[in-house]
N, C-alpha and C positions, 0 to 999 in steps of 0.2 A: 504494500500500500504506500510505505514509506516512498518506493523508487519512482510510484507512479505521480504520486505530489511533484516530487523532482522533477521530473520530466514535463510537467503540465506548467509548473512552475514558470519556467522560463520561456516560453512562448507568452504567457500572461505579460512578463515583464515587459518584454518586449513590446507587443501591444499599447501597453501602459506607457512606458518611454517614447512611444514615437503620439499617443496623441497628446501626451504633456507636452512634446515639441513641439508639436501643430499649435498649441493652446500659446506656448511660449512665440512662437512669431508673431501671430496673427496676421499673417498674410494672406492665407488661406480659408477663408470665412467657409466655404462649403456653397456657396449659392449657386442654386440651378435657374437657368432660364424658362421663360415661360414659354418658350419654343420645344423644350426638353418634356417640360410635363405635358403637351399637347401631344407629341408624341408616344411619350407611355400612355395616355389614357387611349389617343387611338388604334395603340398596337391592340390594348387588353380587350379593349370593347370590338375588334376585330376577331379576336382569339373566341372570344366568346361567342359571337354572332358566329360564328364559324360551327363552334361546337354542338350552338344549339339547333342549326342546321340540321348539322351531322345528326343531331339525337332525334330531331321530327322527323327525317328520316326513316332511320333505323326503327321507330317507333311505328313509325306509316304502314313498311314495309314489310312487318316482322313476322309476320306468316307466309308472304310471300319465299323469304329467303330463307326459312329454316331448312330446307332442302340442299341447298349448297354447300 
């Protein structure tokens, strides 16, 4: 248990040390553009309409294609 601490340990730190740096510059604020999140929400609402698609479908269909 002891080794596994150890070894979890220092990834942690790691992690730890680089967002204190980030914190320490403040150059890097993190901001996304509003062209960015127009994007993710059109992929996901894409993804989706896609899926539900696929499920009326399958749904539609489903006697038809049990045979295949």
């Amino acid at each position: 248990m002891r080794t596994t601490l150890n070894r979890l340990s220092a990834p942690a730190r790691w992690v730890l040390d680089r967002t204190a740096q980030g914190r320490r510059n403040g150059d890097d604020r993190g901001d996304i553009s509003i062209t960015t999140v127009i994007i993710w929400v059109a992929a996901v609402a894409g993804a989706l309409a896609i899926a539900g698609t696929i499920a009326a479908v399958l749904t539609k269909y489903n006697g038809l294609i049990t045979g295949i």
